[in-house]
C-alpha positions, 0 to 999 in steps of 0.5 A, a space after each residue: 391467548 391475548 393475541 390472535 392467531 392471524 395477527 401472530 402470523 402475520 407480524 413475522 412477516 410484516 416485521 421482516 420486510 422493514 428488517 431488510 431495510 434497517 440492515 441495509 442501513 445498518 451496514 451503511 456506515 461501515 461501507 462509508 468507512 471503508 471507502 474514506 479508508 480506501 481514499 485516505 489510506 490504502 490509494 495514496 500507499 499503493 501510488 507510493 508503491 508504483 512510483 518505487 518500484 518504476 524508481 528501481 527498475 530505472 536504476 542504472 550504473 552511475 546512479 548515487 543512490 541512499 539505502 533504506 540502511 543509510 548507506 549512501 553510495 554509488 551503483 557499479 553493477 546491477 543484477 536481477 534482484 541486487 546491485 552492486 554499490 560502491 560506498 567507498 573508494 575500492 569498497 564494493 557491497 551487494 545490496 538488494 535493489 528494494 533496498 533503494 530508498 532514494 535516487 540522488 542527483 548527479 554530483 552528490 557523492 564527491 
């Protein structure tokens, strides 16, 4: 009644063209976030990950190794997806090769 038919129609319109750009705003500072998270916490992670796994596929026999359970031992065989890990003299375990935490240098083991 107090609105005009030709004003009424046309406010939706006029309305939505300047809601286009406020949703993009909107949605601004959450792709900002996820690209801080990117940087900061999923790169460096995947970068971790790759350096693993060329540390695991370079494992060969002789190598001392530390085990994500804490057993520090010697590698004696090396299968597919296991490896063969002296932890003491005439004490031979089987260990997964994901399980290898760290290389150790030469010499470590006495």
């Amino acid at each position: 009644m107090f609105i005009s038919n030709a004003f009424a129609q046309t406010a939706p319109a006029a309305a939505s063209g300047g809601d286009m750009g406020s949703s993009l705003m909107s949605m601004l500072p959450l792709v900002l976030m996820f690209v801080v998270l990117y940087f900061i916490m999923i790169r460096p992670q995947m970068k971790k990950q790759k350096e693993h796994r060329a540390m695991i596929d370079a494992l060969a026999k002789g190598d001392e190794v530390t085990t994500a359970g804490g057993l520090i031992g010697k590698v004696t065989s090396i299968g597919e997806g296991n490896i063969g890990l002296q932890i003491a003299n005439g004490v031979e375990v089987q260990m997964q090769r994901s399980a290898v935490v760290q290389v150790l240098p030469k010499g470590t083991l006495k």
